[in-house]
PQR file of N, CA, C, O and H, with PARSE charges and radii, in Angstrom:
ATOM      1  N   UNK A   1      24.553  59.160  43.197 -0.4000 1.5000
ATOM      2  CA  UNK A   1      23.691  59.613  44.269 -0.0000 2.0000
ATOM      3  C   UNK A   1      22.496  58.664  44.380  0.5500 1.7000
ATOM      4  O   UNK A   1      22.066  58.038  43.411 -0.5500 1.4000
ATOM      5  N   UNK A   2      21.905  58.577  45.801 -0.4000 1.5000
ATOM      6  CA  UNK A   2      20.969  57.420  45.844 -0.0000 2.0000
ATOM      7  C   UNK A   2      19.922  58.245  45.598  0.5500 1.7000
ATOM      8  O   UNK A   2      19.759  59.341  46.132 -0.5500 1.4000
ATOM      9  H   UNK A   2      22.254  59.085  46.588  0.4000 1.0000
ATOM     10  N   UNK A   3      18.851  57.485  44.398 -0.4000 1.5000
ATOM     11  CA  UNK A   3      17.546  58.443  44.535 -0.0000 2.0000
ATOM     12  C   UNK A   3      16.264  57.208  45.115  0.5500 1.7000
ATOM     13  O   UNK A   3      16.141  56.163  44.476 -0.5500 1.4000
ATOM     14  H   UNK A   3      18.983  56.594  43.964  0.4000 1.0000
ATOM     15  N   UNK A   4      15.532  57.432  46.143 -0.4000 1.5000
ATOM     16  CA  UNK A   4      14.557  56.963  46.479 -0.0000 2.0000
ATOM     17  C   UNK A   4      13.534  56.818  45.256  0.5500 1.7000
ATOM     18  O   UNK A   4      13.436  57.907  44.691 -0.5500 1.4000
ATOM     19  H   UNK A   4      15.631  58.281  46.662  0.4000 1.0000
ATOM     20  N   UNK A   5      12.718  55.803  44.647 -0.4000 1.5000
ATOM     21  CA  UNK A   5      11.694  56.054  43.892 -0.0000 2.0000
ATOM     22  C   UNK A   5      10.773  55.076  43.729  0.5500 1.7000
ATOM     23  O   UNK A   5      10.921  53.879  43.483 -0.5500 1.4000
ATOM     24  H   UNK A   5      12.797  54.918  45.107  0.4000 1.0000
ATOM     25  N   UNK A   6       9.528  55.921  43.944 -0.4000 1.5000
ATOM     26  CA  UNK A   6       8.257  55.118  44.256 -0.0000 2.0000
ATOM     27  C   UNK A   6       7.436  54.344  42.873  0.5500 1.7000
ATOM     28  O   UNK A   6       6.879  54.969  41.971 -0.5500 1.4000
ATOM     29  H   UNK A   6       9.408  56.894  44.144  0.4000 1.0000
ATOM     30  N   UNK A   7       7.530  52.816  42.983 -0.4000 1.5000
ATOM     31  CA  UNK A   7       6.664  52.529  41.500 -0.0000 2.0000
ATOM     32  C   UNK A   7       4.692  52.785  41.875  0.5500 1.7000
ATOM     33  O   UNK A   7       3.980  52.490  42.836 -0.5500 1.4000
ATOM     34  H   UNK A   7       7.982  52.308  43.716  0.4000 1.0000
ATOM     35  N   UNK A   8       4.461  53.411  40.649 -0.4000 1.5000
ATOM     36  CA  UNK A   8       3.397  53.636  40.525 -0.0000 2.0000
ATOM     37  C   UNK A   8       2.620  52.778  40.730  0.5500 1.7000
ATOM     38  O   UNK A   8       2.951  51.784  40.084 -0.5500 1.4000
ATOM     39  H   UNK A   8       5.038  53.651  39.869  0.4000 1.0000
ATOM     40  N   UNK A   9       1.196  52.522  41.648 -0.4000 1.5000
ATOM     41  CA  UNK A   9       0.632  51.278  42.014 -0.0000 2.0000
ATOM     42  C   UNK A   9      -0.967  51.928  41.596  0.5500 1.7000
ATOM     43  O   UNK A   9      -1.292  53.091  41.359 -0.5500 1.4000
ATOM     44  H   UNK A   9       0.927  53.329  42.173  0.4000 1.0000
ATOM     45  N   UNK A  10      -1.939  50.426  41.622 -0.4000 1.5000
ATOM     46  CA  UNK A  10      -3.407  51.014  41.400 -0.0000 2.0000
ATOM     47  C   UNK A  10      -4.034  50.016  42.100  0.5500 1.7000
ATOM     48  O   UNK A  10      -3.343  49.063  42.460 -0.5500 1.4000
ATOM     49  H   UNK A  10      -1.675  49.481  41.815  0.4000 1.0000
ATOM     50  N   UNK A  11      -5.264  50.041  42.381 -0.4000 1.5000
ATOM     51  CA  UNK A  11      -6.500  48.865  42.893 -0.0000 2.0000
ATOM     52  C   UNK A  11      -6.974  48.580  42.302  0.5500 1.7000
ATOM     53  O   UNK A  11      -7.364  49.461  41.536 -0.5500 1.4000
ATOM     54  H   UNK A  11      -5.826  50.815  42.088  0.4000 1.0000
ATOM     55  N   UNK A  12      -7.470  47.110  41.980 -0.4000 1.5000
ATOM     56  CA  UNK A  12      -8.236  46.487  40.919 -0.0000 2.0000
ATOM     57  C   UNK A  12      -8.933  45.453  41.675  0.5500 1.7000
ATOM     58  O   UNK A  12      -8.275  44.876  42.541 -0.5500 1.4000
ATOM     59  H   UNK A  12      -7.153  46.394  42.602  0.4000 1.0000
ATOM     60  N   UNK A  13     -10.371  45.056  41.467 -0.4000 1.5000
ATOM     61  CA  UNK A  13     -10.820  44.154  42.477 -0.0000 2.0000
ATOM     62  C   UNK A  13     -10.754  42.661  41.082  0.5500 1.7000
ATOM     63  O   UNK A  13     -10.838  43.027  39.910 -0.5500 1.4000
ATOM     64  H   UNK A  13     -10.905  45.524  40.763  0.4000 1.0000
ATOM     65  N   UNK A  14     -10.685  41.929  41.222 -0.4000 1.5000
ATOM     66  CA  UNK A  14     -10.412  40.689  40.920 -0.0000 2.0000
ATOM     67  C   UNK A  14     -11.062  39.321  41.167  0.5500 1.7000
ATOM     68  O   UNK A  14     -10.469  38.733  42.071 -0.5500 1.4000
ATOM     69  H   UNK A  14     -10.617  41.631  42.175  0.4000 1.0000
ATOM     70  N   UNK A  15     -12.269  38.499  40.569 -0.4000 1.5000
ATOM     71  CA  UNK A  15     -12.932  37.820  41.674 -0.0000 2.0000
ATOM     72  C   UNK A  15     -12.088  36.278  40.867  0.5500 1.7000
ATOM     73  O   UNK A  15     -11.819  36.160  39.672 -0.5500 1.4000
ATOM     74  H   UNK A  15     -12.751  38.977  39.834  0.4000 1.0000
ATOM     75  N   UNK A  16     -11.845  35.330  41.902 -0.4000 1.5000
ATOM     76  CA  UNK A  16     -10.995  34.562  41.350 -0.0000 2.0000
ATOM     77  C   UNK A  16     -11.911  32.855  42.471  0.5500 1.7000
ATOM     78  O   UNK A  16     -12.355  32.764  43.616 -0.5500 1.4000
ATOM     79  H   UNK A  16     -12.064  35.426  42.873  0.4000 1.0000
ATOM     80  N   UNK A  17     -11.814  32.119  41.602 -0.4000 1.5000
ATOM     81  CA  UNK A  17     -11.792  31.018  42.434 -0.0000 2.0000
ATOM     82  C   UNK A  17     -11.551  30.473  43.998  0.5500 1.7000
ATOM     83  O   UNK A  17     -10.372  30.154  44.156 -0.5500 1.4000
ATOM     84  H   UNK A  17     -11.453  32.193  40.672  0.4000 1.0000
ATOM     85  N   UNK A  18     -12.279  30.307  45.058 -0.4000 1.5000
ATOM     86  CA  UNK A  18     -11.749  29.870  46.509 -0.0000 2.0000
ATOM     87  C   UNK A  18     -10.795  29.246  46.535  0.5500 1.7000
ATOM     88  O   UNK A  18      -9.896  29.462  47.347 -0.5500 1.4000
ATOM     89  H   UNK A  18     -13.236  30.566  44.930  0.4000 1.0000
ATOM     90  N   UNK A  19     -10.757  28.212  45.548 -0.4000 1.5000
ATOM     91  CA  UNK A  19      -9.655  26.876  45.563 -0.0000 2.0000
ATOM     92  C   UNK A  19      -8.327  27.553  44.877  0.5500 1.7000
ATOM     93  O   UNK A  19      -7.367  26.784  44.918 -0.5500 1.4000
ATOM     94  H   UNK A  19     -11.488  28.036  44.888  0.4000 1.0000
ATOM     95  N   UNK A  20      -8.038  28.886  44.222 -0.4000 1.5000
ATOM     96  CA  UNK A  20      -6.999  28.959  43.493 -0.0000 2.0000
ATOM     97  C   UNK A  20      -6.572  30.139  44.541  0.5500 1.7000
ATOM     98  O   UNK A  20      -5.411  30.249  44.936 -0.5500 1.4000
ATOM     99  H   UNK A  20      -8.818  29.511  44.189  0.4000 1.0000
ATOM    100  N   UNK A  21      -7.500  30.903  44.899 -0.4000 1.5000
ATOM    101  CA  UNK A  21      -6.830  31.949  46.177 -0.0000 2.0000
ATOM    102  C   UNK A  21      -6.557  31.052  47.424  0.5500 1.7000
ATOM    103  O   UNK A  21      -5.684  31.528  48.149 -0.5500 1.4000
ATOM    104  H   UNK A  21      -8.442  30.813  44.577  0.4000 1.0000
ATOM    105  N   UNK A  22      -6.838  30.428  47.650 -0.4000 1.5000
ATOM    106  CA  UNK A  22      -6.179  29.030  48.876 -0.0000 2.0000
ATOM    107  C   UNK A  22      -4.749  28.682  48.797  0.5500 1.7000
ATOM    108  O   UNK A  22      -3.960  28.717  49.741 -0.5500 1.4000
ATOM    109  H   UNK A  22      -7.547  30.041  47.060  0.4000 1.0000
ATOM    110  N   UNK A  23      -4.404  28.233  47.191 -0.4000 1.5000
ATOM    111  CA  UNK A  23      -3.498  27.788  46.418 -0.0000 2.0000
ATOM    112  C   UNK A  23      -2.602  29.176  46.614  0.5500 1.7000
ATOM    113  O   UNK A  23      -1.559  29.188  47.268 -0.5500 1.4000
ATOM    114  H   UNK A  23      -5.045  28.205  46.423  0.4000 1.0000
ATOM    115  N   UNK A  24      -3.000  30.009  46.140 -0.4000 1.5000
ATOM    116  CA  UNK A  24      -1.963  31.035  46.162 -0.0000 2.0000
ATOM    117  C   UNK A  24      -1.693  31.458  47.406  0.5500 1.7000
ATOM    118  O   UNK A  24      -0.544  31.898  47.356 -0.5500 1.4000
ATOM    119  H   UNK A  24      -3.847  30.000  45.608  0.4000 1.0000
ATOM    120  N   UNK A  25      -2.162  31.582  48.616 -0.4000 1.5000
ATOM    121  CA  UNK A  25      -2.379  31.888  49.596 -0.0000 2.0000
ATOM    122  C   UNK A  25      -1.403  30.873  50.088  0.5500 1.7000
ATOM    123  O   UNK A  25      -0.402  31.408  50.566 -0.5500 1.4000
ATOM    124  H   UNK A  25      -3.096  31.224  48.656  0.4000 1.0000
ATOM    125  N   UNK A  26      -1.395  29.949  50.107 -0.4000 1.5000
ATOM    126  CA  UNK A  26      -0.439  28.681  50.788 -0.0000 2.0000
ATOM    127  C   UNK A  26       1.051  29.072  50.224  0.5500 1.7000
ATOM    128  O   UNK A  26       2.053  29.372  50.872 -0.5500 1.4000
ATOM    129  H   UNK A  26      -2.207  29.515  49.718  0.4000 1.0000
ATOM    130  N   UNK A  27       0.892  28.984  48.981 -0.4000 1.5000
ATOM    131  CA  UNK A  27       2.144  29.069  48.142 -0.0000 2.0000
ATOM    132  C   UNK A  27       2.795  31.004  48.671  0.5500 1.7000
ATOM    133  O   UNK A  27       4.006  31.134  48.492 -0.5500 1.4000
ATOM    134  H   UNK A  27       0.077  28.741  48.455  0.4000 1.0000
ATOM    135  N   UNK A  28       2.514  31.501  48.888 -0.4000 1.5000
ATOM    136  CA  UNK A  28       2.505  32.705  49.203 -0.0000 2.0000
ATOM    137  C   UNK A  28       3.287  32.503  50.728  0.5500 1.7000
ATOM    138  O   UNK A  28       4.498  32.703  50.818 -0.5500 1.4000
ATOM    139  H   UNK A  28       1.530  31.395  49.033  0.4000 1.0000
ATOM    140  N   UNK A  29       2.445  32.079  51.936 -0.4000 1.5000
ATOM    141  CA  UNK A  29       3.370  31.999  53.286 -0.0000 2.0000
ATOM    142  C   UNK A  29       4.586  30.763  53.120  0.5500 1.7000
ATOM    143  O   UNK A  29       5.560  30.818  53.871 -0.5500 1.4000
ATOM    144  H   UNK A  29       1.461  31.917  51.863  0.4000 1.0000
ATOM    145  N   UNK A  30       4.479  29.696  52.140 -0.4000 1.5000
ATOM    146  CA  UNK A  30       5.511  28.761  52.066 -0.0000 2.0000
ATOM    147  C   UNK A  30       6.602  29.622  51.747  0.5500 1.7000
ATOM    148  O   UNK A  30       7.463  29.579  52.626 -0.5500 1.4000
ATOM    149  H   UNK A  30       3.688  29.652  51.530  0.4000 1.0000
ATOM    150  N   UNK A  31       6.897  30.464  50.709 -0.4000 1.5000
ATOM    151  CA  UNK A  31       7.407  31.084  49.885 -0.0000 2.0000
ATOM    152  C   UNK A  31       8.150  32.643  50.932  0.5500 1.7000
ATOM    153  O   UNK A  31       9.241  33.180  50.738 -0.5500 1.4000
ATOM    154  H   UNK A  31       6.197  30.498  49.995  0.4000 1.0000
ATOM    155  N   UNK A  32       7.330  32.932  51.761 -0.4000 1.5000
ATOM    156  CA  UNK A  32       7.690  34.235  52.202 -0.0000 2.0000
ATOM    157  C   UNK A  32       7.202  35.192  51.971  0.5500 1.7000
ATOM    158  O   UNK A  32       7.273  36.018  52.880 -0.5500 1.4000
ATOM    159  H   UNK A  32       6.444  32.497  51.919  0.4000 1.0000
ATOM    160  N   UNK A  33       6.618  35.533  50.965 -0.4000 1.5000
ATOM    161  CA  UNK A  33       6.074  36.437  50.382 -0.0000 2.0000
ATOM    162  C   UNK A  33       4.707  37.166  50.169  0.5500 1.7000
ATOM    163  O   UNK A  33       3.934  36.376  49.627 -0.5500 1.4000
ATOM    164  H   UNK A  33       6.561  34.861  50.226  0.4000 1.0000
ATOM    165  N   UNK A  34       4.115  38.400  50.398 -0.4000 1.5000
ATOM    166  CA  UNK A  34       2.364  38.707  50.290 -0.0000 2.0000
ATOM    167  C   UNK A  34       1.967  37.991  49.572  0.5500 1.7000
ATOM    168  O   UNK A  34       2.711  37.702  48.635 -0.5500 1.4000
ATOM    169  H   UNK A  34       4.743  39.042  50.839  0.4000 1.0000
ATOM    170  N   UNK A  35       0.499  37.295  49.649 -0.4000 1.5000
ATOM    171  CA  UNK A  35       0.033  37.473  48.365 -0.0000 2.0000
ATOM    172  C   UNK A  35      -0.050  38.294  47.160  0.5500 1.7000
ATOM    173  O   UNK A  35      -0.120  37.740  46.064 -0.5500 1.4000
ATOM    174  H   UNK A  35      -0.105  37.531  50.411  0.4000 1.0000
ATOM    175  N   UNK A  36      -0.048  39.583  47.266 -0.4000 1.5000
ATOM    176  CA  UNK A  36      -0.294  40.676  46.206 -0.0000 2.0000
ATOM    177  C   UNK A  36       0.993  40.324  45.787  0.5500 1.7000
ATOM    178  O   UNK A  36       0.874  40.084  44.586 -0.5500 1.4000
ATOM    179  H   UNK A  36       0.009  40.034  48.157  0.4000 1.0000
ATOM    180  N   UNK A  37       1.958  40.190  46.062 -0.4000 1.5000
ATOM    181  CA  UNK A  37       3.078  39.918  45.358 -0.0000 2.0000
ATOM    182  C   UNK A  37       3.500  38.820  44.467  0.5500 1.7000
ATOM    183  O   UNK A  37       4.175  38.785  43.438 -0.5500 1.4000
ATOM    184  H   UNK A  37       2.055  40.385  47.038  0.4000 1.0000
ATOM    185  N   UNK A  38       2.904  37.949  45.166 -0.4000 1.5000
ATOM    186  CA  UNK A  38       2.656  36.250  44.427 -0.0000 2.0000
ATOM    187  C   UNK A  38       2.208  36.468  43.186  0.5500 1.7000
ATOM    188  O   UNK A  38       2.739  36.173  42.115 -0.5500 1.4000
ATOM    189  H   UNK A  38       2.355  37.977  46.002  0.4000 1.0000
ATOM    190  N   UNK A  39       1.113  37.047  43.422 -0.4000 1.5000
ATOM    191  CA  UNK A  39       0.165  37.607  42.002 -0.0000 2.0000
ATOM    192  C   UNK A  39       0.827  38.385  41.483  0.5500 1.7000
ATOM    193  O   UNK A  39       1.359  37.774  40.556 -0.5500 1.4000
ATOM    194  H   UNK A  39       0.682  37.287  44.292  0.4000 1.0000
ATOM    195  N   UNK A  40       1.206  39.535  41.477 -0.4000 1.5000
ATOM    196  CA  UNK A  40       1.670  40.133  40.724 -0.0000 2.0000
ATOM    197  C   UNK A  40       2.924  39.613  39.628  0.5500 1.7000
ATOM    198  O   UNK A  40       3.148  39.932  38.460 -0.5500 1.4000
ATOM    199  H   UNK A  40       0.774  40.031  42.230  0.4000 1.0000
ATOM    200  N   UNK A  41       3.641  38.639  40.599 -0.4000 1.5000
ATOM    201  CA  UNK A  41       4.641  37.949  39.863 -0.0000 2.0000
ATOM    202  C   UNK A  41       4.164  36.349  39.188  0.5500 1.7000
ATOM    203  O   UNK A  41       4.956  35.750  38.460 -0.5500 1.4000
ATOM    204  H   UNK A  41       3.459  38.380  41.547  0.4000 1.0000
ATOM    205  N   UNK A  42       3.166  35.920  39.434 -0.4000 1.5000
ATOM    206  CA  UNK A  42       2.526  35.074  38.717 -0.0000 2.0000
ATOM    207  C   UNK A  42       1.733  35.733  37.343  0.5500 1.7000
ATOM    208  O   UNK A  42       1.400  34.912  36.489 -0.5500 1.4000
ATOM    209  H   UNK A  42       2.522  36.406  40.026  0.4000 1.0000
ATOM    210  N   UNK A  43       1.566  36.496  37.211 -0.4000 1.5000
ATOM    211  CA  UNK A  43       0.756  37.376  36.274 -0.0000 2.0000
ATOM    212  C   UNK A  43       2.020  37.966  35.145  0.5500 1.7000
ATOM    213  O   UNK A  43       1.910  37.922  33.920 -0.5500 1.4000
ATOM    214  H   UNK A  43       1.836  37.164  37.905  0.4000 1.0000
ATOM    215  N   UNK A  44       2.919  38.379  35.717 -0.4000 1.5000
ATOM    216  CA  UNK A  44       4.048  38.737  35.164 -0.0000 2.0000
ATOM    217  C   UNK A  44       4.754  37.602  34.183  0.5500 1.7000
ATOM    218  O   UNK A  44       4.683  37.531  32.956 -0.5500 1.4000
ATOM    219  H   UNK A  44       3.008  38.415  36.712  0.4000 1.0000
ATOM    220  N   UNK A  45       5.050  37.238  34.573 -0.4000 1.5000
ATOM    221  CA  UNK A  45       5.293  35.841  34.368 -0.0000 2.0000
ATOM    222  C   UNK A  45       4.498  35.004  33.354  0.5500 1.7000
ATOM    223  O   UNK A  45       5.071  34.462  32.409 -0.5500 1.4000
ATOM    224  H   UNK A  45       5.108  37.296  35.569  0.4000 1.0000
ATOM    225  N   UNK A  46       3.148  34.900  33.559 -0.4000 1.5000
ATOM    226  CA  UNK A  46       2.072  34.451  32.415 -0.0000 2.0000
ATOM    227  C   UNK A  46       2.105  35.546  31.423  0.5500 1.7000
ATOM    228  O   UNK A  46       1.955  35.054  30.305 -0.5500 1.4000
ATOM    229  H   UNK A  46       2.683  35.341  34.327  0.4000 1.0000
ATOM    230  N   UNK A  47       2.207  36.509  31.387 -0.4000 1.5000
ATOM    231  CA  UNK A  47       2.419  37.626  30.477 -0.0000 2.0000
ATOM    232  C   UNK A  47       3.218  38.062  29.463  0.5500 1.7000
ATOM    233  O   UNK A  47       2.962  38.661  28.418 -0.5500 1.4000
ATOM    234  H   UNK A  47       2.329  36.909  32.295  0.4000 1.0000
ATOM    235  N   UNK A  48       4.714  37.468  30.180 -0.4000 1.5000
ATOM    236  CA  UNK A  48       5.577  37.767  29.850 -0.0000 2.0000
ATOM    237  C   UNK A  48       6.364  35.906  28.914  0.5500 1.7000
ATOM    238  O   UNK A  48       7.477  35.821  28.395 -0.5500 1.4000
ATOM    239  H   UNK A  48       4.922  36.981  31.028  0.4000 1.0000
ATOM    240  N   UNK A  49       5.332  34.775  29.013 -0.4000 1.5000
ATOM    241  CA  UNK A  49       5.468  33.472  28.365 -0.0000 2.0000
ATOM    242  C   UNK A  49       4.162  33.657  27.831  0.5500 1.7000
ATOM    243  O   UNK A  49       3.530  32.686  28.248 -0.5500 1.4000
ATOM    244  H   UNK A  49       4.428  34.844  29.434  0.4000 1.0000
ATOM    245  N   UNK A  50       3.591  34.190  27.308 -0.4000 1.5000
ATOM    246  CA  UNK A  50       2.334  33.884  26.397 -0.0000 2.0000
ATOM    247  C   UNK A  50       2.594  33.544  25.218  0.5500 1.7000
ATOM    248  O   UNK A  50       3.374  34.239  24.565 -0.5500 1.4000
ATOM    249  H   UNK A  50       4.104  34.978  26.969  0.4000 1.0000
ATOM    250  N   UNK A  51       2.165  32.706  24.810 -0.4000 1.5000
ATOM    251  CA  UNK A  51       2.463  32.375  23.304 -0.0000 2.0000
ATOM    252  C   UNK A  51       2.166  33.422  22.288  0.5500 1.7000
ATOM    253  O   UNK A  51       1.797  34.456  22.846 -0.5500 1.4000
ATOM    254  H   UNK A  51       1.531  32.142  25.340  0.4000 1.0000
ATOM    255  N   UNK A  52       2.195  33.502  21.167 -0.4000 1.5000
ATOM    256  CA  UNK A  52       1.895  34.459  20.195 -0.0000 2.0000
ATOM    257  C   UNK A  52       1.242  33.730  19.310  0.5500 1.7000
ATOM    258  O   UNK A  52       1.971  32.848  18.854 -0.5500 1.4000
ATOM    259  H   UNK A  52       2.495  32.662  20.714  0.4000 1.0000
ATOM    260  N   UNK A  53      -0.680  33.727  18.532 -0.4000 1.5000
ATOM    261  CA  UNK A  53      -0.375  33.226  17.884 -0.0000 2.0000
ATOM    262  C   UNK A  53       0.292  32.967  16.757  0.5500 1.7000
ATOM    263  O   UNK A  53      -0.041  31.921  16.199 -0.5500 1.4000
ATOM    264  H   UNK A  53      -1.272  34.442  18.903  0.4000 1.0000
ATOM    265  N   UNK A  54       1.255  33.694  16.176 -0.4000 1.5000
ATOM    266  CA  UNK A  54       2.018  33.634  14.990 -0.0000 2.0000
ATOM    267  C   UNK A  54       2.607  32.499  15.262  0.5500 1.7000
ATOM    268  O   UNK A  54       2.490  31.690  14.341 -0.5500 1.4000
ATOM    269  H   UNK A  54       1.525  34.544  16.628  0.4000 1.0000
ATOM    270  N   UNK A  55       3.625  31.845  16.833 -0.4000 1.5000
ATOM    271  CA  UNK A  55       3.973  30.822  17.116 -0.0000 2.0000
ATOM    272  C   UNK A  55       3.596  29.489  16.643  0.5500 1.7000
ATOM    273  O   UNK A  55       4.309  28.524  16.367 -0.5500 1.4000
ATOM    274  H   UNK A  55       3.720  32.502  17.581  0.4000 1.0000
ATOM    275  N   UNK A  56       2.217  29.651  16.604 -0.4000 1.5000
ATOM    276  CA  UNK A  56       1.611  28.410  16.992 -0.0000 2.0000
ATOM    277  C   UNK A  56       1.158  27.393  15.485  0.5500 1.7000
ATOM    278  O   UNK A  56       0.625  26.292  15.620 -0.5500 1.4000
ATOM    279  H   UNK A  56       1.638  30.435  16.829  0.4000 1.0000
TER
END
């Protein structure tokens, strides 16, 4: 059975560089995609490759 289901979302204000929200912003309409989404999956992503230091 198909179940519809909503992921849980929140607001967070974020103050970030002109030159790197530009960057993402470009890379974002090249790409297809919102920004909030860019980010979210750029963040994901850095999160999810972080080194450990035990690694290092």
């Amino acid at each position: 059975m198909f179940r519809v289901e909503k992921e849980e979302m929140t607001n967070k204000t974020f103050r970030l560089p002109l030159e790197l929200v530009e960057r993402l912003y470009t890379v974002a309409q090249n790409k297809g995609v919102s920004l909030n989404s860019l980010v979210r999956q750029c963040c994901e992503y850095a999160l999810d490759n972080l080194e450990d230091d035990e690694k290092k």
